[in-house]
C-alpha positions as CSV (number, residue, x, y, z in Angstrom):
1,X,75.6,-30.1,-41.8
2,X,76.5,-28.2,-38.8
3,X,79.1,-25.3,-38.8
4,X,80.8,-27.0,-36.7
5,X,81.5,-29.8,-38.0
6,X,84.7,-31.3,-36.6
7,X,85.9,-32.5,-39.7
8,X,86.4,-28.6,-40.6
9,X,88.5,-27.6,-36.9
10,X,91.6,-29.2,-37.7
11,X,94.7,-27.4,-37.1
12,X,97.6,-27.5,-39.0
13,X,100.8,-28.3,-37.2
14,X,102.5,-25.2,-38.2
15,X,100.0,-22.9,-36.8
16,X,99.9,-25.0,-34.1
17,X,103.4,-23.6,-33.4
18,X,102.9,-20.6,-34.5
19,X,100.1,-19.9,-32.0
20,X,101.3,-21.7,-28.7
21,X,104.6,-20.2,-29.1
22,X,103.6,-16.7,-28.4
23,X,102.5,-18.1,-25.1
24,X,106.4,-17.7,-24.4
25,X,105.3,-14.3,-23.3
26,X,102.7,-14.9,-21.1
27,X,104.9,-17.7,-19.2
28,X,108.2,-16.1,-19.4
29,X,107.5,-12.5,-19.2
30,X,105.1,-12.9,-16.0
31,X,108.3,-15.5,-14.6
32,X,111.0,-13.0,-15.8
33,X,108.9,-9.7,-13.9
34,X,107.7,-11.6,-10.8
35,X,111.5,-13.1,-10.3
36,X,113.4,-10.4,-10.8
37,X,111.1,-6.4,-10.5
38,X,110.9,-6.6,-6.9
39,X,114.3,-7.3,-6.1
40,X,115.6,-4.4,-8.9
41,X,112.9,-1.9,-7.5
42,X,114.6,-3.0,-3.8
43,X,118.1,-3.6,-4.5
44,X,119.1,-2.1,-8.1
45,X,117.1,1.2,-8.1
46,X,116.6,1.6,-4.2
47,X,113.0,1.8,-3.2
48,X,111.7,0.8,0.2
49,X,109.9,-2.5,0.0
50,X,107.1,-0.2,0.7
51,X,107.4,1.9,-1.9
52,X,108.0,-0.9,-4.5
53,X,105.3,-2.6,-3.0
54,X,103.2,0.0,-4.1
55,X,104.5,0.7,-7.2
56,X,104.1,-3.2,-8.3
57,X,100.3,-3.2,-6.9
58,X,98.9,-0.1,-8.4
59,X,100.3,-1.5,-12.0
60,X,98.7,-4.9,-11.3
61,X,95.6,-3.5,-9.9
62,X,95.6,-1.1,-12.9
63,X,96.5,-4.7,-15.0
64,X,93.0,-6.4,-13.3
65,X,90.8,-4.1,-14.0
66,X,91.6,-2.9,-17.6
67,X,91.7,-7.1,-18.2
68,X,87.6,-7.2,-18.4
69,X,87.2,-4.1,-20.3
70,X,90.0,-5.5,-22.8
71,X,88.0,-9.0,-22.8
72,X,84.4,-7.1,-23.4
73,X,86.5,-4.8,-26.1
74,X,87.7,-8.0,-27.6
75,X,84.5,-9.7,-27.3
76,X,82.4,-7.0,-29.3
77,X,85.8,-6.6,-32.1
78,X,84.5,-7.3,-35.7
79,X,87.4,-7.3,-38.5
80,X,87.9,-9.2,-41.9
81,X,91.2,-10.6,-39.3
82,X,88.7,-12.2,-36.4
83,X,87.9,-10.1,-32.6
84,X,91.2,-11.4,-31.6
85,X,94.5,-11.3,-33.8
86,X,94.3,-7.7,-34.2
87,X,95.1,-7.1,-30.8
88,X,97.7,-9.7,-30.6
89,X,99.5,-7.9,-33.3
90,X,99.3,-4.6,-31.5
91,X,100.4,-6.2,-28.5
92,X,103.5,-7.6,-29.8
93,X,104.6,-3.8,-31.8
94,X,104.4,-2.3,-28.7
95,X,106.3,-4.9,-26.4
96,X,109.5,-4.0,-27.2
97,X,109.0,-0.1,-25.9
98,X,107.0,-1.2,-23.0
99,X,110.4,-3.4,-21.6
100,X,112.3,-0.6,-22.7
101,X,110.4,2.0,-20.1
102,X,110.0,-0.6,-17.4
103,X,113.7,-1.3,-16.9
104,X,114.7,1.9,-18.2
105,X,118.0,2.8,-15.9
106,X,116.8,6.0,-14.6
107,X,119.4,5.6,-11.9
108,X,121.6,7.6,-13.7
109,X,119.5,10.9,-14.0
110,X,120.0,10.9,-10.1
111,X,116.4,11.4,-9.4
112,X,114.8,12.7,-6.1
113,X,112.0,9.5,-4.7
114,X,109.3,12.2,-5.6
115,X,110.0,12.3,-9.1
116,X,111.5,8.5,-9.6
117,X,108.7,6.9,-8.2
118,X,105.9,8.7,-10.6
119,X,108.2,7.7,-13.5
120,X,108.3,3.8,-12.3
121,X,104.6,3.6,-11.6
122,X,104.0,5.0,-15.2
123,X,106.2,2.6,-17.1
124,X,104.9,-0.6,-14.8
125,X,101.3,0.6,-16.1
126,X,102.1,1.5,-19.5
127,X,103.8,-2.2,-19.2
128,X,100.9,-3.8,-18.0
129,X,98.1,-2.0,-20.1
130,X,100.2,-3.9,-23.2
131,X,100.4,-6.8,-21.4
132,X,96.8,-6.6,-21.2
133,X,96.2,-5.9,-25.0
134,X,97.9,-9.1,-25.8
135,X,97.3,-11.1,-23.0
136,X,93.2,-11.4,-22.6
137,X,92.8,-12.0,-27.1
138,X,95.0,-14.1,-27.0
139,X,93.7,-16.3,-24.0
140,X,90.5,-15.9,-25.0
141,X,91.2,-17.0,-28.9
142,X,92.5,-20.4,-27.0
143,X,89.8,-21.4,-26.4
144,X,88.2,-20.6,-30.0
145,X,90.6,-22.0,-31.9
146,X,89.3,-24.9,-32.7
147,X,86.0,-26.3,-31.6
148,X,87.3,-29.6,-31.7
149,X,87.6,-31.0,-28.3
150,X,90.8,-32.8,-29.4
151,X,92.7,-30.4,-31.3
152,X,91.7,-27.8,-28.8
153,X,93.7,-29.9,-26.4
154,X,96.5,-30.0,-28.5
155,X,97.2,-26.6,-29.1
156,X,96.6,-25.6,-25.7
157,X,99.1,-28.5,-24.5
158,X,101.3,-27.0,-26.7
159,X,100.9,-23.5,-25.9
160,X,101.6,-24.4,-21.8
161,X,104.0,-26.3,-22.8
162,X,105.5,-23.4,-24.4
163,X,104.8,-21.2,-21.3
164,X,106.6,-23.3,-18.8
165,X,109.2,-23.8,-21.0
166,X,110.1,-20.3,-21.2
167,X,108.2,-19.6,-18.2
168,X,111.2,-21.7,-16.5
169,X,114.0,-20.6,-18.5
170,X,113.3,-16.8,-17.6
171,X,113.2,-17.6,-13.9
172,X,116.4,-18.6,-14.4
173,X,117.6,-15.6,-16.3
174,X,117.4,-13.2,-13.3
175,X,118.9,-15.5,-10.5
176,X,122.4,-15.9,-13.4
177,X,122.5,-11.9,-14.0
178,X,121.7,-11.1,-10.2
179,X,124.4,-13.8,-9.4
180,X,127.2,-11.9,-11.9
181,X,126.3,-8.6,-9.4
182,X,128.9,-10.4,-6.9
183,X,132.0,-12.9,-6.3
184,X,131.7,-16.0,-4.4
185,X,132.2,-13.9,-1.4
186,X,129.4,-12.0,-1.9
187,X,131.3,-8.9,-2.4
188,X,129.6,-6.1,-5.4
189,X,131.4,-6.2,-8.6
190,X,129.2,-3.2,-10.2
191,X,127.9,-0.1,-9.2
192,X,124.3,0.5,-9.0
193,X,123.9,2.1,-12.0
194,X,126.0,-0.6,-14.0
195,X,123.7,-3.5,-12.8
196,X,120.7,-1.4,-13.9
197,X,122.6,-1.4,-17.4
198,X,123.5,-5.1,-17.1
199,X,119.8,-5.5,-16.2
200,X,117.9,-3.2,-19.3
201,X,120.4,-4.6,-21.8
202,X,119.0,-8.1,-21.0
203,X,115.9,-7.6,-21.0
204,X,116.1,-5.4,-24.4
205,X,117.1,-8.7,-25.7
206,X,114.5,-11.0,-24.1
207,X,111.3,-8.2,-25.2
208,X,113.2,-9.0,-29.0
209,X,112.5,-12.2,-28.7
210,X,108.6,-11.7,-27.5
211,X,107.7,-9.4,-30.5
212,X,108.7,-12.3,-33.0
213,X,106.4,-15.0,-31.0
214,X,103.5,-13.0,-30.7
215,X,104.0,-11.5,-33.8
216,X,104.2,-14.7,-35.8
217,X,101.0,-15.9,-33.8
218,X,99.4,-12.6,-34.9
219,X,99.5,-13.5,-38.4
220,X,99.7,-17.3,-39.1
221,X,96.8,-18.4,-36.7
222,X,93.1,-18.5,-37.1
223,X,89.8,-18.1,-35.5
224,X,87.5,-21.1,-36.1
225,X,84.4,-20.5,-33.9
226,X,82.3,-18.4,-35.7
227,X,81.6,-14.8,-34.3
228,X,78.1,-14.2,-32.7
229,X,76.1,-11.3,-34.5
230,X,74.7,-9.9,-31.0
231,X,77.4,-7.7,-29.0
232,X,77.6,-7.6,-25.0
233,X,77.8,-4.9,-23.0
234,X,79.9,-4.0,-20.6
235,X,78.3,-3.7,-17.3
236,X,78.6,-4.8,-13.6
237,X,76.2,-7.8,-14.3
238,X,77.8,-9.2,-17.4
239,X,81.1,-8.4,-15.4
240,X,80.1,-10.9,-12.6
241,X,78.3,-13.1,-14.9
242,X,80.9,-15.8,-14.8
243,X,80.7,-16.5,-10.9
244,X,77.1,-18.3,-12.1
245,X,78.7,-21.4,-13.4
246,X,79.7,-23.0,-10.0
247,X,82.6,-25.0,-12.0
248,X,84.2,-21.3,-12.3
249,X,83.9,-20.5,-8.9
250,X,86.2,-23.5,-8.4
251,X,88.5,-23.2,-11.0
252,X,88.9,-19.6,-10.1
253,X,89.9,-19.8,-6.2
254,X,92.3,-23.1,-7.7
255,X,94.2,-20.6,-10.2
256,X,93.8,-17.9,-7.7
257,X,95.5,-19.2,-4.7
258,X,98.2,-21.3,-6.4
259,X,99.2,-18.5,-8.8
260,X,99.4,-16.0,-5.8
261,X,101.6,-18.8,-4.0
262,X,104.0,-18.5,-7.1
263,X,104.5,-15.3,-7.5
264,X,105.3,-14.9,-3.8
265,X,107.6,-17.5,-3.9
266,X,109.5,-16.7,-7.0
267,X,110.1,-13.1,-5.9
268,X,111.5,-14.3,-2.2
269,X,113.7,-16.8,-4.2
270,X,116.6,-14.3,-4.8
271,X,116.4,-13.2,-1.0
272,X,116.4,-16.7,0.8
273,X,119.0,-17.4,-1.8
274,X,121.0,-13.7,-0.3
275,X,119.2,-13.4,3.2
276,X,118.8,-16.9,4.6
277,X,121.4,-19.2,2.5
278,X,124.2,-16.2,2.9
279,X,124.5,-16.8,-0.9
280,X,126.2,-20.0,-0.1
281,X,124.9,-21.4,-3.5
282,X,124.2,-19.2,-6.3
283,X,120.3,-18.6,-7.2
284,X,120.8,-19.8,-10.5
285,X,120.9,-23.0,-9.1
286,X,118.3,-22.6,-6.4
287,X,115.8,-21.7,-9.4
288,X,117.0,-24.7,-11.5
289,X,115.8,-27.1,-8.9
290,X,112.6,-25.5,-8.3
291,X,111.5,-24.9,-12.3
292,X,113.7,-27.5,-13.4
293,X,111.8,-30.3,-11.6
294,X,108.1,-28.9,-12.1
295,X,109.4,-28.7,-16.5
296,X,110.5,-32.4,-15.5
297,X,106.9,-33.6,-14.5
298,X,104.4,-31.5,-17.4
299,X,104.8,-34.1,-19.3
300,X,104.1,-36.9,-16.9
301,X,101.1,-34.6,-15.7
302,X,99.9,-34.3,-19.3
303,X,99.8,-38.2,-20.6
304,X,98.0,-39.0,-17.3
305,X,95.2,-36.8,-18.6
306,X,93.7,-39.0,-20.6
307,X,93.3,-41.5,-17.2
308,X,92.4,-39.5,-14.9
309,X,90.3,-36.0,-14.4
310,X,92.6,-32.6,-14.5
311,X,91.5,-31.5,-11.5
312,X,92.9,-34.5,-10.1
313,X,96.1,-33.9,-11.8
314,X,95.9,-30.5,-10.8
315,X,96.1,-31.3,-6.8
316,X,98.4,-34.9,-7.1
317,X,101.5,-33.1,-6.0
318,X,100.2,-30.4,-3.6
319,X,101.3,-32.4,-0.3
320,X,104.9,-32.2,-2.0
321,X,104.7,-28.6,-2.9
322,X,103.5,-27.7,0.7
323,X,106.7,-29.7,2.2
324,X,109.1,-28.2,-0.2
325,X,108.4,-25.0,0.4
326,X,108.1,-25.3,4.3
327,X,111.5,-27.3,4.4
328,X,113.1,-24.3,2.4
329,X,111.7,-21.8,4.9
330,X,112.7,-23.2,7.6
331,X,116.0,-23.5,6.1
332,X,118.6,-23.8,9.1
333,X,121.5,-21.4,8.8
334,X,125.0,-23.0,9.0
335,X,123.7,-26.1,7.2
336,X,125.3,-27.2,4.1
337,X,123.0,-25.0,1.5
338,X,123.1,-27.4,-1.7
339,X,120.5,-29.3,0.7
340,X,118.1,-26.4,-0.2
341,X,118.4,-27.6,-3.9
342,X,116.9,-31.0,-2.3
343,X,113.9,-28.7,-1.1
344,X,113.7,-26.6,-3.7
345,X,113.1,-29.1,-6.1
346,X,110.5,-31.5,-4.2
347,X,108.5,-28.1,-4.5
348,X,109.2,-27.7,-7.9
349,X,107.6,-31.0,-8.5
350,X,105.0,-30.6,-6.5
351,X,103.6,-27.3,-9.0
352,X,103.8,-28.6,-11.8
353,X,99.8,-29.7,-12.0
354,X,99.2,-26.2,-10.6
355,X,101.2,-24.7,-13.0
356,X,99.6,-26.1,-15.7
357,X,96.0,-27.2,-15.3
358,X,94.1,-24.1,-14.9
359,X,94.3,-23.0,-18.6
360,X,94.1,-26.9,-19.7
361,X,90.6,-26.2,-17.7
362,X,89.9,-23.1,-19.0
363,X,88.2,-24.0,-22.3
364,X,85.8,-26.6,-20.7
365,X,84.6,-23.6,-18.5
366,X,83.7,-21.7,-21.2
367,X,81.8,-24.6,-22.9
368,X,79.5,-24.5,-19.7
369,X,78.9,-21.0,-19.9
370,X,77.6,-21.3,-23.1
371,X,75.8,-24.1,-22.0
372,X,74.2,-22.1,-19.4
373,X,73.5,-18.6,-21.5
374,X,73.3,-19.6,-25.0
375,X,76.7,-17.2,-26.0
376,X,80.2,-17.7,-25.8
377,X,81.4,-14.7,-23.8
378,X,85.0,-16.4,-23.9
379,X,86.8,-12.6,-23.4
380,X,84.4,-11.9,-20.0
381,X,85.6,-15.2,-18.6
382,X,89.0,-14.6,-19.5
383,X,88.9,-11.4,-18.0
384,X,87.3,-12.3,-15.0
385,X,90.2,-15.3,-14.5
386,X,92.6,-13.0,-15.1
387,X,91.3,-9.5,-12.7
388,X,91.0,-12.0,-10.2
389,X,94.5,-13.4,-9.6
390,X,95.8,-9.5,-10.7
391,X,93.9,-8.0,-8.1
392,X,95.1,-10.6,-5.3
393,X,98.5,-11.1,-6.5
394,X,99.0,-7.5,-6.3
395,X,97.5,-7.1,-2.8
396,X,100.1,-10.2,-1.8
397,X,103.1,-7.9,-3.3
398,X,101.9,-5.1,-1.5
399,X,102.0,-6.4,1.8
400,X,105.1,-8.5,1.5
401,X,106.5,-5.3,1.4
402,X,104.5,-3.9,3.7
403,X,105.7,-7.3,5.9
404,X,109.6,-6.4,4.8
405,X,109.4,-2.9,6.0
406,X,107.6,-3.6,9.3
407,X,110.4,-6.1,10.7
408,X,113.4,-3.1,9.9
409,X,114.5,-3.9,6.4
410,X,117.4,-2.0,5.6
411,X,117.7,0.6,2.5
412,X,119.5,-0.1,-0.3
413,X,121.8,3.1,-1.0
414,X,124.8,4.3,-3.7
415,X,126.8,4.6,-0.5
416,X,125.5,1.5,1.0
417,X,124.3,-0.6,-1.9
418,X,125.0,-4.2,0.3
419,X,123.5,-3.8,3.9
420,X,123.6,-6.8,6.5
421,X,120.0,-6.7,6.7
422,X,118.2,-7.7,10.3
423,X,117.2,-11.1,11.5
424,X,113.7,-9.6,12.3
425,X,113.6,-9.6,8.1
426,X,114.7,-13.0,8.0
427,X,112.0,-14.4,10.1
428,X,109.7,-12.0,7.9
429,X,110.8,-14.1,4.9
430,X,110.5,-17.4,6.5
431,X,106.7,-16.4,7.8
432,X,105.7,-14.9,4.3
433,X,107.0,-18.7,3.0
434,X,105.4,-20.6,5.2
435,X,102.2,-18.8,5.5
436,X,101.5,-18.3,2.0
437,X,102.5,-21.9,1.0
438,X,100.3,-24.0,3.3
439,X,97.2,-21.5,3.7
440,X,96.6,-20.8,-0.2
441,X,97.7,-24.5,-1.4
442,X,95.3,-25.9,0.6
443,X,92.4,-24.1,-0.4
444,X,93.4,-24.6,-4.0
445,X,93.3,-28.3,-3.1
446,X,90.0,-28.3,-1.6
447,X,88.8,-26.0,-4.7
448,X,90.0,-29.0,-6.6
449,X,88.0,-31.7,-5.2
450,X,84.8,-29.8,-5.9
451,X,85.3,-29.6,-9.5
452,X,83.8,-32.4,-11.0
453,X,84.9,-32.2,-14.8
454,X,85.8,-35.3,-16.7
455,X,86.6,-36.3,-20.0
456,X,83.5,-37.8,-20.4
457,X,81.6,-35.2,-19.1
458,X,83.4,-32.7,-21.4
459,X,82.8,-35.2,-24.9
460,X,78.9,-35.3,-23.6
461,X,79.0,-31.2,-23.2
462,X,79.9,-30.9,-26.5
463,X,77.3,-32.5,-27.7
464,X,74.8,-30.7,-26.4
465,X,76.4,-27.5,-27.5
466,X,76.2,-29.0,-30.7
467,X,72.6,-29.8,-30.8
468,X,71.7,-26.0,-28.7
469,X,74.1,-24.1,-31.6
470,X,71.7,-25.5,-34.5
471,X,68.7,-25.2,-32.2
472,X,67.9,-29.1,-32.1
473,X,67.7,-29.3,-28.5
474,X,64.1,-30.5,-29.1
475,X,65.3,-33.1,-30.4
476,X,66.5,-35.2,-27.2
477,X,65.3,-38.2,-25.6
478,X,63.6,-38.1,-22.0
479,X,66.9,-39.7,-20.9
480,X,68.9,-37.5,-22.2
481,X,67.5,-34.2,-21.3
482,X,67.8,-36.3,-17.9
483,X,71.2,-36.3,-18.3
484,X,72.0,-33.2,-19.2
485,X,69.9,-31.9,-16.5
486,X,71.9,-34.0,-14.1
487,X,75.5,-32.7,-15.6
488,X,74.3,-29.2,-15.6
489,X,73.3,-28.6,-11.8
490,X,76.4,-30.4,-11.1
491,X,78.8,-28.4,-13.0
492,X,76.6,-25.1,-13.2
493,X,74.1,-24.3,-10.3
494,X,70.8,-25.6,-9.2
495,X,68.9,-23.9,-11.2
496,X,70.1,-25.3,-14.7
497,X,67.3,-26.9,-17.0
498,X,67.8,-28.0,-20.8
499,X,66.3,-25.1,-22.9
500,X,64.0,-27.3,-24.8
């Protein structure tokens, strides 16, 4: 009997748990950072949106390219504890010091830009390089948890689950302590240097948190596909190996452009909130309509998965996203702002199939690679997925800033900490909006149409996976190496044949 034998890839509930709940970090951490860095880099510590710009994309570019080496690393790891739970654990020891130095509140050493901005870029990439260390294992051991097409589901529903759960909740976190900054005038009730204590203390207690996730996914879960004996090497054409598979090349510019669209949007939040609703209604609540209302639909996005295709489910409530977020950027001023809560929260439900699908996807992608080469390079793909939307996320950042500081944005001083800043920066904000949220959404949505996965395709897949792991290949029927011929150069490329 075969290795993999489903009857062997159950997963019991509690490490079920275990596992998906560490994915509280790579929801809410990313939510928590995009939310709130920009705006303390701008408005806590005092950086030009330029310079904070800058600071945010050399970390994330730093972030994209250490993410295939780590997957490759990962990939070629061979312990008594599996390639990938040693480097969860190592992840979560070292989260705690990594917050620590990335809202450290250096404001109070009185630090000329020359030597504060060195010091910020070295804790956002000593930040991100753990990030990385836990991040790209532990995305990669979801899909090798179980080989079980079922369970595999499961634990991965669980684990997003988990990550827009928290994912949500830590968007929220920043709009209530940014809100406690000022009365409901708007007038500053700290210093400076007492919101960035206000701001590390918080997060001291949220990194606590993260280390007891991961750290309990570290040790109670397992790895049940077993380990290939050959090792890869990392080179330029294992490193673009993934864009073969034409199914990647989809799912890729889908998780790309809709990710990108996020984290543009969450960091703008607190300023439409400040900038273009005169804080007429506190971001905390702004941020409970928008995540509020995509946590509302995941679970009427998930049950429909078993009808319908999840690239379907992943582009259902585009339209809606795209109208939310235009309505909330062209937000009128002198109109009653709890309106923008309508807004907010039609985009909100629009994302949630964005929010959730690409990782639901993830695993099926993986199957075709393997399908294609004959190995399971799980980490490369991971990797690839992941330097991707770093690299382009953190060209976006950059030039929001860029965008911020062209049209006269005003900056944030001891003496001055609250300037009236320009309409020319209002309009930048609307543009940035409306730009990003119809031009990337809508090539996600047409990424989305020309993925062809479905459930049935996937049950047949694993089939053939089965039969190509124990080398029975030779073993098909005319129609069925017909069929798998025919599933292959749709999902793969052209040039896919059955390797008899």
């Amino acid at each position: 009997m075969s290795e993999y034998d489903e009857s062997k890839q159950k997963i019991p509930l509690g490490e079920k748990f275990a596992f998906a709940s560490a994915d509280a970090y790579g929801g809410g951490a990313m939510s928590y950072i995009s939310v709130l860095y920009l705006f303390f880099l701008t408005n806590v510590i005092g950086l030009t949106p330029v310079f904070a710009g800058t600071v945010i994309m050399i970390a994330r570019m730093w972030n994209a390219i250490a993410d295939p080496l780590m997957g490759t690393l990962s990939d070629n790891t061979r312990t008594k504890w599996g390639r990938r739970r040693p480097y969860i654990v190592l992840g979560g020891l070292l989260i705690i010091p990594s917050f620590a130095f990335l809202f450290a509140p250096i404001g109070h050493l009185d630090l000329q830009d020359g030597i504060k901005i060195p010091l910020i870029i070295l804790a956002a990439l000593i930040y991100y390089t753990v990030s990385t260390i836990f991040n790209l294992p532990y995305g990669s051991m979801s899909a090798e948890i179980s080989t079980d097409f079922n369970e595999r589901n499961k634990v991965n529903s669980l684990r997003l689950l988990f990550s827009g759960a928290f994912g949500a909740v830590l968007q929220l976190i920043p709009m209530l302590v940014t809100d406690s900054f000022t009365d409901k005038d708007g007038k500053l009730l700290y210093t400076l240097k007492e919101q960035q204590n206000i701001i590390f203390t918080v997060s001291m207690i949220i990194a606590a948190f993260f280390f007891t996730v991961i750290m309990l996914s570290g040790i109670i879960s397992k790895e049940r596909v077993p380990i290939p004996e050959n090792k890869s090497e990392f080179s330029f054409k294992n490193f673009i190996k993934p864009f073969e598979v034409k199914s990647f090349r989809n799912l890729l510019l889908m998780y790309v452009f809709a990710f990108m669209c996020s984290d543009i949007l969450m960091m703008l939040i607190i300023y439409i909130v400040k900038y273009i609703l005169d804080s007429g209604v506190d971001s905390l609540y702004m941020m409970i309509a928008l995540a509020g209302m995509a946590f509302v639909a995941f679970p009427i996005v998930y049950f429909n998965l078993k009808r319908t295709s999840k690239s379907f489910m992943f582009r259902i409530g585009i339209p809606l996203y795209i109208i939310g977020g235009v309505l909330l950027a062209t937000f009128p001023k002198g109109w009653d702002p709890y309106i923008a809560l309508i807004f907010a929260g039609l985009t909100g439900l629009g994302y949630a199939g964005p929010q959730l699908m690409p990782w639901l996807i993830f695993p099926d992608i993986v199957d075709l690679g393997e399908m294609k080469t004959g190995t399971r390079d799980t980490g490369m793909f991971s990797g690839m997925m992941t330097f991707t939307r770093k690299t382009t996320s953190a060209l976006a950042v950059f030039l929001v800033g860029v965008v911020l500081q062209a049209f006269g944005w005003e900056k944030i001083t001891e003496e001055n900490p609250q300037p009236d800043q320009p309409d020319s920066v209002i309009l930048a904000i609307r543009l940035v909006i409306i730009v990003t949220v119809c031009v990337f959404m809508i090539i996600a949505f047409i990424a989305s149409y020309r993925l062809k996965i479905s459930p049935e395709k996937t049950i047949r897949i694993r089939k053939y996976l089965e039969l190509q792991r124990d080398g029975k290949l030779n073993e098909l029927t005319q129609d069925e190496v017909k069929e798998f011929t025919v599933i292959g150069v749709e999902l793969i490329g052209e040039d896919f044949k059955v390797k008899l």
